[in-house]
N, C-alpha and C positions, 0 to 999 in steps of 0.2 A: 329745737330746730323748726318743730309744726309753724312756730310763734313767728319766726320771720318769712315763711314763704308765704304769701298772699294765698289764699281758697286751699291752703294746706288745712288738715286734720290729722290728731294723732288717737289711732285706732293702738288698744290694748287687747289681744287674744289671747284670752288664757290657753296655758297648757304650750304655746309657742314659743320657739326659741327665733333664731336670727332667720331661719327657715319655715317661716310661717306658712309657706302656701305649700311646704312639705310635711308639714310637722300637725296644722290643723286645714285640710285643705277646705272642708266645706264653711268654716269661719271664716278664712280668708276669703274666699268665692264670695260670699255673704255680702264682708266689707268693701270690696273691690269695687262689685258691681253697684252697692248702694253710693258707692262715691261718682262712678261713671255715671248712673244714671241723674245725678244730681247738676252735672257740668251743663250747661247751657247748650243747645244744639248747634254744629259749626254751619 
């Protein structure tokens, strides 16, 4: 799916299930915020 949405990435956290930002929250947080802060300013 990463593959057709343009400036998509697909992040894998281990130890995560479908509930990633319950299941590994400061991984997710991690990823999140490395993705926001990469998005161009509006």
């Amino acid at each position: 799916m990463a593959k057709k949405i343009p400036g998509a990435r697909l992040e894998v956290i281990a130890g995560a299930g479908h509930s990633a930002n319950l299941d590994q929250p400061e991984a997710f947080n991690r990823v999140l915020l490395g993705f926001l802060d990469a998005l161009p300013p509006a």
